[in-house]
N, C-alpha and C positions, 0 to 999 in steps of 0.2 A: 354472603360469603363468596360467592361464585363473583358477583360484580368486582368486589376486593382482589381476589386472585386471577382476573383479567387486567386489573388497572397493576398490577406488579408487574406482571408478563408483558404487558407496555412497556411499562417502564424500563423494564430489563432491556426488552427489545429498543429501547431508544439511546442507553448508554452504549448497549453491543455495537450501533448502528455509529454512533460518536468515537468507537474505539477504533472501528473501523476505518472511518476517515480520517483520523490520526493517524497511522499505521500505516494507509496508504500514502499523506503526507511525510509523513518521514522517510517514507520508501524513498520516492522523489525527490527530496532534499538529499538524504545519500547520495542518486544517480547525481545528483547538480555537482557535489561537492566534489566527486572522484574527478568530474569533467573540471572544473576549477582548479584544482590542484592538482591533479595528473592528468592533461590534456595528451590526448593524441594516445596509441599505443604503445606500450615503453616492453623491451624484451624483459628488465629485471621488475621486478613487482620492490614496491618500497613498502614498508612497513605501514607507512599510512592510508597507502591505498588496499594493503590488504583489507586491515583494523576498518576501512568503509566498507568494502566487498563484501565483510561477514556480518556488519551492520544489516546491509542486503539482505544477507540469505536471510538472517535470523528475521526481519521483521518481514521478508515476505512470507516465510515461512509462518506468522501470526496473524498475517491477513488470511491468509487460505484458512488457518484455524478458526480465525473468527466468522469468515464468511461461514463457514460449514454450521458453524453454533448459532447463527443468526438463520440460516435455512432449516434448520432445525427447529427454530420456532415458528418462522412462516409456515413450516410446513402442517404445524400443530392447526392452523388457521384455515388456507387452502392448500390441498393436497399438487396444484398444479403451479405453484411458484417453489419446488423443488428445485434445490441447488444454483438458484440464481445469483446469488451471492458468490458462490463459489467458483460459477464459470465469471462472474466479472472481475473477479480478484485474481484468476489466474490467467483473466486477460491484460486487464488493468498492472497489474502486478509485476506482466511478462516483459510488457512494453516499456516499463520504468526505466530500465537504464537507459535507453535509446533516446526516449521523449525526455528525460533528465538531461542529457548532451546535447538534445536541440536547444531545451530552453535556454542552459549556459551561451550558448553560442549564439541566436536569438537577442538577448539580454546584452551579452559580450558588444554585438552588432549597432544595439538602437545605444548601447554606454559611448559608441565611436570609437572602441577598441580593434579596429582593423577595418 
């Protein structure tokens, strides 16, 4: 019974682990895309670049959630890998837009676009 209800807790802990890196992926794809379609800083905000912006928030906002749900179970295991997930998603997470705009520009560079 106990060997059972570790191999789920696995399990969980592997799709959690899977949501998260989606989540961060699409974070990134967002930052790409704002940079692709709204390069440079623009004084008016366009409707499209908002509708990515809140992309943003919202799925950063589900990486920190998921990371925290995913330290929650590490922590059920060692007490000492406490919130590691969740400082890496709010590091990982914070840099997104930034490291989204290089890779555009990056990408933009090795395509021979300027």
């Amino acid at each position: 019974m106990e060997r059972d209800t570790r191999g789920k807790i696995e399990e969980t802990q592997r799709f959690m682990l899977m949501l998260w890196a989606i989540f961060l992926i699409i974070l990134y794809v967002c930052s790409f895309l704002v940079e692709y379609h709204f390069p440079g800083q623009e004084e008016d905000v366009v409707a499209g670049e908002k509708i990515l912006t809140d992309l943003q928030k919202v799925f950063f906002f589900a990486l920190m959630g998921m990371g925290f749900l995913i330290d929650l179970v590490n922590m059920r295991y060692d007490k000492n890998k406490a919130y590691v997930f969740l400082i890496w998603s709010l590091v990982l997470g914070g840099f997104s837009s930034g490291i989204g705009a290089m890779q555009y520009h990056v990408i933009f560079q090795i395509m021979g676009g300027g």
